[in-house]
DODOMI-271552 format. One record per residue (C-alpha): x, y, z; residue in three letters. Coordinates in steps of 0.001 Angstrom, whole numbers, plus 500000, padded with zeros to 6 digits. Each point is the difference from the previous one (the first is absolute). Last residue first. Layout:
REM DODOMI-271552
XYZala;...
***
This chain:
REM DODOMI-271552
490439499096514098unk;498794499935503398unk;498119496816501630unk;503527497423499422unk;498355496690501047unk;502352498188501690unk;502275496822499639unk;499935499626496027unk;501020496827498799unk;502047499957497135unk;498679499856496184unk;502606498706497431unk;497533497915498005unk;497118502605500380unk;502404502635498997unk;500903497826496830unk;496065499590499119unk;498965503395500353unk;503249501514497565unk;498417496976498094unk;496473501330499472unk;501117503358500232unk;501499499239496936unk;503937500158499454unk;501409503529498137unk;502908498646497296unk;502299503075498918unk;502457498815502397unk;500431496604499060unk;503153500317497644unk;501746501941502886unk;500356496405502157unk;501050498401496685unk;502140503026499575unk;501998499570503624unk;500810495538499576unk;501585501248496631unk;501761502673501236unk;501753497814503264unk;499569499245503130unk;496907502202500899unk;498745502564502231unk;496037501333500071unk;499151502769502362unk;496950500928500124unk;498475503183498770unk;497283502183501437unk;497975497831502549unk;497443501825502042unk;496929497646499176unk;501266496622497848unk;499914499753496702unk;504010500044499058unk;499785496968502953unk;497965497936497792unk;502042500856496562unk;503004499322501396unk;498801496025501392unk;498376500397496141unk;503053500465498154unk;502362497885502350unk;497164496731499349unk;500837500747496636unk;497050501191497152unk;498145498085498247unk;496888501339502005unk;498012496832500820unk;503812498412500569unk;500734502732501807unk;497099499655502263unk;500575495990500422unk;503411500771500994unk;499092502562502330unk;497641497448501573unk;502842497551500642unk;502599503017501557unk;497315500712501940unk;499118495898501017unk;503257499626500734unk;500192502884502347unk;497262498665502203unk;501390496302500041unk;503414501203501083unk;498892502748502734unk;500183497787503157unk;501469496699498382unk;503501501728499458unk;500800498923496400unk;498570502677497450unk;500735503656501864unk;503554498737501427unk;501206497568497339unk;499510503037497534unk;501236503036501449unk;503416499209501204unk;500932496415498278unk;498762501237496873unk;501635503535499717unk;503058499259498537unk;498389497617497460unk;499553496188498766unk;496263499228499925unk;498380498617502887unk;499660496335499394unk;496397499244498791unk;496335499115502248unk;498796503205499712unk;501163501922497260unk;502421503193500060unk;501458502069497243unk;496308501955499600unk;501871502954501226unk;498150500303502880unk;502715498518502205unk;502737502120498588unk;500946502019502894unk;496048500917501477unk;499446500983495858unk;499150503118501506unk;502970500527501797unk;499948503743500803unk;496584502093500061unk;500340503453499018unk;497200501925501607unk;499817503834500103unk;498344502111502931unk;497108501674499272unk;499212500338504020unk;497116498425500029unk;500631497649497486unk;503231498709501392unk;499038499896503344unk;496639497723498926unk;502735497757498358unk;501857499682502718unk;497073498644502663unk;498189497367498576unk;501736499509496578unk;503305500205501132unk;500022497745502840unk;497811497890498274unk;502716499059497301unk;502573499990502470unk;500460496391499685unk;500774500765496308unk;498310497029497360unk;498068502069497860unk;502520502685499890unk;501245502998502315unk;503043500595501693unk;499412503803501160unk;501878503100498229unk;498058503291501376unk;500058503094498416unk;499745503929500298unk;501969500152503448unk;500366503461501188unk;502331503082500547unk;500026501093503244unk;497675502979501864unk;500252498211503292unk;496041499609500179unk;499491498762496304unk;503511497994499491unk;499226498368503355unk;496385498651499541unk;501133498493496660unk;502763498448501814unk;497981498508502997unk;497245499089497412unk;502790497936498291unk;500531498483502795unk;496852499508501119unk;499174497788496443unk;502913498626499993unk;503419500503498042unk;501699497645497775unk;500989503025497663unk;500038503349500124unk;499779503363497400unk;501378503136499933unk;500532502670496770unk;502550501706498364unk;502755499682501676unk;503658501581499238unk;498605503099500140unk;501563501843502565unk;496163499946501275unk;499079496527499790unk;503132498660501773unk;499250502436502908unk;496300498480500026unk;501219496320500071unk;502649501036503196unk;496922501327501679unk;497589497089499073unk;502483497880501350unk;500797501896503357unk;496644500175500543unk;499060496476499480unk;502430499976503421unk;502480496643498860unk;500084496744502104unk;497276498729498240unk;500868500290496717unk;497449499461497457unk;500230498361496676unk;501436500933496608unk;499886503919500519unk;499539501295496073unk;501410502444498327unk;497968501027497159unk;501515501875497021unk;503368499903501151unk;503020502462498579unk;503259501305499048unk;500411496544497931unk;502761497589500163unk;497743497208501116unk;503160498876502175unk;500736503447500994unk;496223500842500748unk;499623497024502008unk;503429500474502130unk;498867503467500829unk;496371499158500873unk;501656497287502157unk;502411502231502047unk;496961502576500831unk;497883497552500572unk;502366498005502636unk;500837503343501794unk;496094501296500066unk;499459496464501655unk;497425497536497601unk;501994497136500887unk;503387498132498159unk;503788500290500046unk;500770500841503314unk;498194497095501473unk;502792497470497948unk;502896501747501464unk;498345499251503958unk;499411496625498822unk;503328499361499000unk;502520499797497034unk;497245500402497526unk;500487497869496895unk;496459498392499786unk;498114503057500642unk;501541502565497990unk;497417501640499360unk;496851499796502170unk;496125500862499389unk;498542503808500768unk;500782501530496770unk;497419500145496282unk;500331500458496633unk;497824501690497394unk;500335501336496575unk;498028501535497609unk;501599500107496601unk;499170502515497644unk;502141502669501222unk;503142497821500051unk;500230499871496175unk;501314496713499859unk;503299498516499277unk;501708500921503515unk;497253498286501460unk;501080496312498873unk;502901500497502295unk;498182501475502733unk;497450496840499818unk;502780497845500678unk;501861501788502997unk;496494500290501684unk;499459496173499436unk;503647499465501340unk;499408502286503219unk;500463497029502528unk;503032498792501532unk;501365497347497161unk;502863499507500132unk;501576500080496056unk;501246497172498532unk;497215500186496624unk;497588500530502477unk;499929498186503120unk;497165497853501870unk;496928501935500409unk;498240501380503329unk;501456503665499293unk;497957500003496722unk;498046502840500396unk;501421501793503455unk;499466503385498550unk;496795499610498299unk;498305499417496868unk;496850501724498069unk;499845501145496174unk;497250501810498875unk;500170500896496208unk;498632497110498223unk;498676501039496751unk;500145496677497857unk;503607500483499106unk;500905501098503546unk;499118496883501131unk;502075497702497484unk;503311502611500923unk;499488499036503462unk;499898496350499595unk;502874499875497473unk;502511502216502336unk;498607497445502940unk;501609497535497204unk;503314501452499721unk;500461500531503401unk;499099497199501501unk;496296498450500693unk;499686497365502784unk;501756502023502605unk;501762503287498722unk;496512501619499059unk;497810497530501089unk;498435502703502645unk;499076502339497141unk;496408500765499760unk;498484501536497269unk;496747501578500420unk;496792499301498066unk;497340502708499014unk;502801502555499288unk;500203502737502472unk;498942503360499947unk;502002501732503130unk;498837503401500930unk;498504498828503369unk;496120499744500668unk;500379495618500401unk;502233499097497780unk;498405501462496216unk;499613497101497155unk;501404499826496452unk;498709497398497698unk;497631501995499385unk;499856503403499098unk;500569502277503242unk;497136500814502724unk;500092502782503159unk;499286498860503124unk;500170496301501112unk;501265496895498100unk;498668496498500740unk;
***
């Protein structure tokens, strides 16, 4: 959903801010893990082909990953990637988003104490971070700059503060967060307006058909989001690759870096397997209906849904991101947009009276 003024499709506002942002975003977080250089080069040049102009990573994207080409690996090799590739664009039409609050350096720290200086939401630790990200990205500046979860030994104060400085020397444009609840982001809403700070205009949640937050989102974040025009930009909307239609019940998980991690988790544990097989089943049988992928239409769903401006879509390789782009043109029936909710429907504790 966009809010405010309207721009020709496929272009949609976040939230009330400036930004118009293509309908998907790009994600980044196999940059330097399963996709190297050459091909994340591939992946981004593929989306801005088709129009793609919103590009989202983060500082610590892909500290987790074994090494690169020799090289330790202590986070900021996404960053590093996309600056590369940015040096060939015209800057102006790209907007760009990364986000601080997750470590660097985590696997080579010396100590604990070394490690803590090197992550947070402190005005130090922002300050040092926005820095490094706009170095890396080799840019002057960040079109949304995102917090990537809370920290709770942090004053949202002193965030917000530190956010608002970056905003006005200009090296931010605009503030988003990630990960964060409902309160929480009330807290920081709440903050910005009575401390006179610069505030969040989106929200990045995990969001799919098979997210455990699911009805965290839709029963209390979603009804933040709309009230407050606040932009949503789900990540993981494939839920890592399970949606991808790659999976079949009763087969060997398929061969991937993300199999073990995601898959065995949401389609062996007895609790949640038989549920989730039976959504990733009846978004087969949609697609199928469709002819279109069981990515296209798990997309497609969560493009439909109240509040949400763009999700995030990542991908391994160019040919894996244009059959994803391929179904974006496709608008699902209520019929089925009825059916798949119905599928992935969670129980509801309470009875929200206020809308």
């Amino acid at each position: 959903m966009s809010f405010g003024a309207q721009t020709t499709a496929p272009y949609v506002q976040l939230g009330k801010s400036g930004l118009f942002v293509y309908q998907v975003g790009l994600g980044t977080m196999q940059f330097g893990w399963s996709a190297d250089e050459s091909t994340s080069h591939s992946i981004l040049d593929t989306y801005a082909a088709q129009g793609g102009n919103f590009i989202d990573t983060a500082d610590c994207y892909s500290s987790w990953a074994s090494n690169m080409g020799g090289l330790r690996n202590e986070g900021g090799v996404a960053e590093a990637i996309v600056g590369r590739w940015l040096t060939s664009q015209n800057r102006y039409d790209i907007i760009l988003a990364t986000k601080v609050r997750a470590a660097m350096g985590e696997h080579f720290a010396d100590n604990r104490s070394t490690f803590k200086q090197r992550e947070g939401l402190s005005r130090r630790w922002i300050i040092q971070s926005c820095e490094d990200s706009l170095r890396r990205l080799q840019t002057d500046y960040i079109d949304l700059y995102q917090a990537h979860f809370i920290d709770p030994l942090i004053p949202i104060e002193e965030t917000l503060s530190v956010f608002t400085d970056l905003v006005r020397q200009g090296k931010v444009r605009y503030l988003g967060c990630s990960n964060y609840s409902a309160w929480r982001l009330m807290q920081a809403l709440w903050t910005s307006e009575v401390k006179g700070l610069e505030s969040f205009v989106s929200l990045q949640p995990e969001y799919n058909l098979l997210a455990p937050t699911r009805g965290d989102f839709e029963t209390e974040l979603a009804q933040v989001c709309e009230h407050y025009k606040i932009g949503v930009t789900p990540y993981s909307p494939l839920a890592g690759g399970v949606l991808s239609g790659k999976y079949r019940r009763g087969q060997a998980l398929p061969a991937s870096v993300r199999a073990t991690e995601n898959a065995e988790k949401r389609l062996t544990e007895q609790h949640v397997s038989e549920k989730n097989w039976h959504i990733i089943e009846t978004l087969a049988t949609i697609a199928e209906k469709n002819q279109l992928t069981s990515a296209q239409v798990a997309i497609n769903w969560l493009r439909s849904q109240p509040c949400v401006t763009a999700p995030i879509i990542g991908a391994n390789s160019a040919t894996q991101l244009q059959g994803v782009l391929d179904g974006l043109n496709t608008t699902l029936s209520d019929d089925d947009l009825a059916i798949l909710s119905q599928a992935s429907d969670f129980y509801r504790p309470r009875t929200h009276l206020e809308t």
